[in-house]
C-alpha positions in Angstrom: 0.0 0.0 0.0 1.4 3.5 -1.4 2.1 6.1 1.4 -0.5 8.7 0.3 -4.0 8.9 1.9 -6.4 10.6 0.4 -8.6 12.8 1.7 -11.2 11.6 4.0 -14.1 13.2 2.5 -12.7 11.7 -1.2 -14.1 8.4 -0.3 -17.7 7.5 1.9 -18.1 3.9 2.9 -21.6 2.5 4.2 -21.8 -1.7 4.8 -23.5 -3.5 6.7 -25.9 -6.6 7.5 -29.1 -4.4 7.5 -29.4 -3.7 4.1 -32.7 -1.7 4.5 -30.7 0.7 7.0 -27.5 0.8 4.1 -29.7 1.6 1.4 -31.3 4.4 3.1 -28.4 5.7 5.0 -26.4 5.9 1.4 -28.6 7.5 -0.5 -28.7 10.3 2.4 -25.1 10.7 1.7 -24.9 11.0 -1.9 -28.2 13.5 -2.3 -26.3 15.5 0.4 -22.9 14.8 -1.4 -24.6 16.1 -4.7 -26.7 18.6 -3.5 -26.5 22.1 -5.7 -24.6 20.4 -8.1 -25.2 19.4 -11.6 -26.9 16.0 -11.6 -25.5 15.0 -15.3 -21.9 14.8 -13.9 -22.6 12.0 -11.4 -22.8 8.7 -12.0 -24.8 5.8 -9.7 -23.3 2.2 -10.9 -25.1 -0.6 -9.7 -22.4 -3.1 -8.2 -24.4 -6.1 -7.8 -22.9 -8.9 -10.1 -23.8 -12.6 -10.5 -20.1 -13.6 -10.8 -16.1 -12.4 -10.6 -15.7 -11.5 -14.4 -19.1 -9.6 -13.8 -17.7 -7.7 -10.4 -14.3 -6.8 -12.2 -16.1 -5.5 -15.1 -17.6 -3.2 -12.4 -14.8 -2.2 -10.7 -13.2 -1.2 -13.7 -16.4 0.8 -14.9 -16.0 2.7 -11.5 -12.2 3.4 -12.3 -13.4 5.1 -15.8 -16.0 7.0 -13.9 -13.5 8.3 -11.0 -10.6 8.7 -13.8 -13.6 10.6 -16.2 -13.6 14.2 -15.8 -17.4 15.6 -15.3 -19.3 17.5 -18.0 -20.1 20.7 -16.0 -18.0 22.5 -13.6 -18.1 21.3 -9.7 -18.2 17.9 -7.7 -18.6 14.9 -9.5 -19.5 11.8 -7.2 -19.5 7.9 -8.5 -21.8 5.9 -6.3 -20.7 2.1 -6.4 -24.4 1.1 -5.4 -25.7 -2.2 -3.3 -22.0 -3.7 -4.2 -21.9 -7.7 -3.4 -18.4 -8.4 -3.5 -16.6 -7.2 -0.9 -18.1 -10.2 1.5 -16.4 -13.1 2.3 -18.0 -15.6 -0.7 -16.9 -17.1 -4.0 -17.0 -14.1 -6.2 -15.5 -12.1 -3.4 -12.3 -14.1 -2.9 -12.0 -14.8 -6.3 -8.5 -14.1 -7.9 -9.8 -12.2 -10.6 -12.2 -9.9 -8.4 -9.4 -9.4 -5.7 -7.0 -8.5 -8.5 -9.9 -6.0 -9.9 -10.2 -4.2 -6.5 -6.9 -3.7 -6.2 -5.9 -2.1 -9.5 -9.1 0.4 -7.8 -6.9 1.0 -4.7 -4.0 1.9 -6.8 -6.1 4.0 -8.4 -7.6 5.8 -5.0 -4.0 5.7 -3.0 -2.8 7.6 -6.4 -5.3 10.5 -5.5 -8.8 11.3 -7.2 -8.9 14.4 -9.0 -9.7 17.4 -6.4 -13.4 17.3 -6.5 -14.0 13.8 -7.7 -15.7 11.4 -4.7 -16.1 7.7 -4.4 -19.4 6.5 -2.7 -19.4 2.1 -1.8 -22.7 0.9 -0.5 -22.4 -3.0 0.4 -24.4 -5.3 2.6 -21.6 -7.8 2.5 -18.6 -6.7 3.9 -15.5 -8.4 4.8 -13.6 -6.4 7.0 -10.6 -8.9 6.5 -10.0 -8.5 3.5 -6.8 -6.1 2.3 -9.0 -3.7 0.2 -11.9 -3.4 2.5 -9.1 -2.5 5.1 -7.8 0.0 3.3 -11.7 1.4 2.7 -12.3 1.2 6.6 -9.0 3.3 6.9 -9.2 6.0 4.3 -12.9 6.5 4.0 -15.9 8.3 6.3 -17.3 5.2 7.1 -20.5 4.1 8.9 -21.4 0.9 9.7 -25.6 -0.5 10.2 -26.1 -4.0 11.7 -29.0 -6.2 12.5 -29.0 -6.4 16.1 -27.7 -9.8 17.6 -30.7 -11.4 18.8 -28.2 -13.9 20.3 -27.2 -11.1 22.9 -29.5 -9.7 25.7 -31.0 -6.2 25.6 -31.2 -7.0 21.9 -34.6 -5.8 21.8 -33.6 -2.0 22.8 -31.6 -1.5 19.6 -34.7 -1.6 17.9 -37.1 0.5 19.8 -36.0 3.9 18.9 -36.4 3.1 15.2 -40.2 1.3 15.7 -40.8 4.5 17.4 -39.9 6.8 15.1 -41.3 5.1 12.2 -44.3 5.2 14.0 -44.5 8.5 15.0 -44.0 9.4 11.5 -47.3 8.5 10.9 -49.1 9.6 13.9 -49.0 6.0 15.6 -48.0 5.1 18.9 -47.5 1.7 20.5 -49.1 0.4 23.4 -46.2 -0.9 25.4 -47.0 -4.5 25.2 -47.7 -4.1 21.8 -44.2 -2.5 21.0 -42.2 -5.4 22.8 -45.3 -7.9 20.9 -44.2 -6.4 17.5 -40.3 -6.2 18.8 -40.5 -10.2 19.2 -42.5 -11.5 16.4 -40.9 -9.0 13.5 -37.6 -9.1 11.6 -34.8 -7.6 12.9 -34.8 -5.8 9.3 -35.7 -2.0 9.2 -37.2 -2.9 6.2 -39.7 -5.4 7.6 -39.8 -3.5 10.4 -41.0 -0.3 8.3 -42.6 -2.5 6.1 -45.0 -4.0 8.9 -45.3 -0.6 10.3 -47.2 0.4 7.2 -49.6 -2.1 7.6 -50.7 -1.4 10.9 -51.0 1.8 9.5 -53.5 1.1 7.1 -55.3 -1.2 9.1 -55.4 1.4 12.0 -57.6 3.6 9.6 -57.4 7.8 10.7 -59.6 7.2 13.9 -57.0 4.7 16.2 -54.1 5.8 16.0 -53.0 3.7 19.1 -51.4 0.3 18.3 -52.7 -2.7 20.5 -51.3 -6.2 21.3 -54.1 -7.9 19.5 -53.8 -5.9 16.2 -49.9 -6.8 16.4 -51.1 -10.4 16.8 -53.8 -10.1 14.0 -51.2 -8.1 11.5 -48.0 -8.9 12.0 -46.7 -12.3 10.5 -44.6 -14.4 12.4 -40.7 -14.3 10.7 -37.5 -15.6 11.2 -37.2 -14.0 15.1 -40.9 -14.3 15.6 -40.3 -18.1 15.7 -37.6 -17.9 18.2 -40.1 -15.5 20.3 -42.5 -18.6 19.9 -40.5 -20.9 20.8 -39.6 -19.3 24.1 -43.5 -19.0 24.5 -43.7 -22.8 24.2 -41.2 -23.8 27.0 -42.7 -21.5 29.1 -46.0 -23.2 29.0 -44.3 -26.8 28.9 -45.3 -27.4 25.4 -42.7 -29.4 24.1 -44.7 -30.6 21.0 -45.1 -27.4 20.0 -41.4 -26.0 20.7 -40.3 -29.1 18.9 -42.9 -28.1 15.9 -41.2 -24.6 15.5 -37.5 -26.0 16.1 -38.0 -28.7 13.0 -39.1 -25.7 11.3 -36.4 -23.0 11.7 -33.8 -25.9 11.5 -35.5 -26.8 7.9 -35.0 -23.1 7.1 -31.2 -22.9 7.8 -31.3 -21.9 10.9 -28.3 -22.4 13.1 -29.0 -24.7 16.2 -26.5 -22.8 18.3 -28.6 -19.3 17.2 -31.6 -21.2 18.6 -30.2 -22.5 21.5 -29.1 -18.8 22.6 -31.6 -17.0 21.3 -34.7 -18.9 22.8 -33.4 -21.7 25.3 -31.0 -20.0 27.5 -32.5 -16.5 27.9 -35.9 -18.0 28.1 -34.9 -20.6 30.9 -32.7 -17.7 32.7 -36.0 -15.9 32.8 -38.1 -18.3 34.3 -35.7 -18.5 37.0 -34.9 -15.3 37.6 -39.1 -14.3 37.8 -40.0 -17.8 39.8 -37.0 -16.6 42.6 -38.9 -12.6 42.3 -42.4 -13.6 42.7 -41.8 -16.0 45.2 -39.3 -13.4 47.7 -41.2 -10.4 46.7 -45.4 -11.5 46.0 -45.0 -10.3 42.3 -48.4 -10.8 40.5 -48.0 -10.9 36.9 -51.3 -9.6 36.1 -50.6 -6.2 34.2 -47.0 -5.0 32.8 -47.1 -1.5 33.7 -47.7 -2.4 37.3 -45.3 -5.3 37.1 -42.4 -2.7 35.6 -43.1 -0.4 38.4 -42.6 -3.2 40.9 -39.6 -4.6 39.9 -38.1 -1.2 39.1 -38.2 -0.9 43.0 -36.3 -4.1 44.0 -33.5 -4.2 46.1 -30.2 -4.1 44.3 -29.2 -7.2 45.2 -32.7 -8.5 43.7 -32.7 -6.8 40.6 -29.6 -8.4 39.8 -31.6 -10.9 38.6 -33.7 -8.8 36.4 -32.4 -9.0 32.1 -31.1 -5.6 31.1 -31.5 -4.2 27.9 -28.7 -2.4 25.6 -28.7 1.1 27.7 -28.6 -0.6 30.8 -32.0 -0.3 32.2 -34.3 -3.2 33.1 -35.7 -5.7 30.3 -39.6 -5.9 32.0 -41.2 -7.5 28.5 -39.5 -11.2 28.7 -39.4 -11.1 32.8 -43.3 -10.6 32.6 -44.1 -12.8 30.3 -41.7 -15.9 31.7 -43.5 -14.8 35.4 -47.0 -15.4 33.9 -46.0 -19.2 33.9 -43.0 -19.3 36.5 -45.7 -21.1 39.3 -45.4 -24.1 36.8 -42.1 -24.8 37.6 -40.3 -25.9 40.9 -37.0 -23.9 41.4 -34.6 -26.9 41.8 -36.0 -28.0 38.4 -35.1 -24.9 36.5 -31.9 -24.7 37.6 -31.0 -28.4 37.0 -32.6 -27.9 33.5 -31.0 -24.5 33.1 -27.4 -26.8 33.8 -28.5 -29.2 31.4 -29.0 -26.2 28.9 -25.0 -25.1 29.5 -24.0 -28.7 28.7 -26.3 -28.8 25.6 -25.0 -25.4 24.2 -21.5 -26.8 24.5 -22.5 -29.8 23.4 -23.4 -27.9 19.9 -20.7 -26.3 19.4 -17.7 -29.1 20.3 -19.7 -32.1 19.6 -20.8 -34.6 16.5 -24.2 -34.7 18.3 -27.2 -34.5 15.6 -28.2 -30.9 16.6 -31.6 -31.9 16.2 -31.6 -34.1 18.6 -29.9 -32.1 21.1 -32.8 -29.1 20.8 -35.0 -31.9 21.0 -34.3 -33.4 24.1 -33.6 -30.5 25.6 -37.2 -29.3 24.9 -38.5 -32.6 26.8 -36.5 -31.8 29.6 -37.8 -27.9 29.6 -41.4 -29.3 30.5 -40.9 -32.5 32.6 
């Protein structure tokens, strides 16, 4: 790599897994990018390709843009748009599109002309690799992920967005509904919006206050719905049924460990944690807001025990709902099965267990 670094506002970078939130967030930069400016000296190159001879073919159209000088006087911006190739896959670490990219790095290190700027959009992104290295280093970057619904407090990375989305259109969530909608939608703004609108519609201009039931009538269950009904089951003991919706994510490529941590651990972490509360403290599951203003009053050395969300404050929704059927459980049992639950995660990940089988049982063992 050549010892010059260009400017940081010659290059603008925006990747990420939440391609809704890249598209969006990419197009803001280039209208304000081109704003005032002529719009026949900028070009937008789509960078999506099928295979490596397609993607080098594109990076070389975007070195004839950057090297072109524009037709009127002022900025001229190339937008490499919705690029595909900078992930780790086949066409990405292909010899032929590496060798492409970086004849477009010589071309960048050498300096763009003084009011010439590159714009990459891509929801694949490899940060490993040299070129996208050298992107992340020289570029205004910004990065938009799907939140981890592995993690706890995943929920409250996606609040502020259903919020404001909402707001937009004169709607406001019930708080039920909100953490309802947070659990059965995708953790895509675009789904997210795109569900949004629907309630929307089905709102009509006189209700403009969204319930849990029209979250339950409207809103399909996707992808994390399924792990969000899956919890549900083992918190009523219905193994059939958690079994039912494990089959099913497992036949749509989803990763056992993924459902292991995203439904078994925090869901069986829950039902002790509420089964030790409402047995110390008399906690009566019976409405949420009342419940959240209980449990916001807890000792410190109790509400240890409560999940916390992203910003650190309490995580009421899942506590609530794994209280509602805590009684069905005896204490010992949960935190034998909750052991058993360790030993199946690492079970997943270091063993040649059928990981079928291993959600299976421990489903059984969640409701005996």
């Amino acid at each position: 790599m050549g010892s010059f670094i260009p400017e940081q506002q010659a290059i603008h970078l925006v990747f990420g897994t939440d391609e809704g939130m890249v598209r969006e967030k990419a197009s803001g930069v280039f209208a304000a990018l081109t704003e005032g400016t002529n719009e026949f000296s900028h070009e937008i190159l789509e960078a999506g390709c099928g295979d490596s001879d397609e993607a080098a073919q594109i990076v070389r159209q975007v070195m004839e843009a950057l090297r072109t000088l524009p037709f009127f006087p002022g900025r001229k911006v190339v937008w490499m748009k919705n690029c595909n190739f900078l992930g780790d896959s086949v066409t990405g670490r292909s010899s032929v599109t590496e060798a492409a990219l970086d004849s477009l790095r010589q071309l960048l290190e050498a300096g763009l002309g003084p009011d010439v700027i590159l714009v990459v959009s891509a929801s694949e992104f490899d940060k490993r690799r040299s070129f996208n290295k050298f992107l992340l280093q020289h570029s205004a970057a910004a990065e938009l992920n799907k939140p981890d619904i592995t993690k706890a407090g995943w929920e409250g990375s996606l609040m502020p967005l259903v919020n404001k989305e909402a707001a937009a259109r004169g709607m406001a969530f019930d708080p039920s509904a909100l953490e309802l909608f947070i659990h059965r939608v995708s953790e895509s703004s675009r789904q997210i919006i795109s569900e949004i609108e629907k309630l929307d519609l089905f709102l009509g201009a006189e209700r403009r206050t969204v319930m849990p039931e029209d979250v339950e009538r409207m809103v399909p269950l996707t992808r994390t719905g399924v792990i969000f009904e899956i919890s549900r089951a083992l918190e009523n003991k219905k193994s059939d049924t958690a079994i039912s919706l494990i089959d099913f994510q497992l036949e749509r490529g989803e990763n056992a460990v993924t459902i292991m941590r995203a439904a078994f651990i925090p869901t069986l972490r829950n039902l002790l944690a509420a089964k030790l509360l409402c047995d110390a403290f008399n906690l009566k599951p019976t409405n949420f807001k009342d419940f959240t203003a209980r449990i916001s009053s807890l000792p410190s050395y109790a509400s240890a025990l409560i999940p916390l969300k992203k910003d650190g404050t309490p995580n009421a929704y899942p506590l609530f709902l794994a209280a509602q059927n805590a009684a069905k459980f005896k204490t010992e049992r949960l935190k034998q099965t909750l052991k058993e639950c360790m030993k199946a995660d690492k079970a997943l990940v270091s063993s040649s267990l059928d990981p079928r089988l291993v959600l299976h049982r421990l489903a059984i063992c969640s409701a005996s």
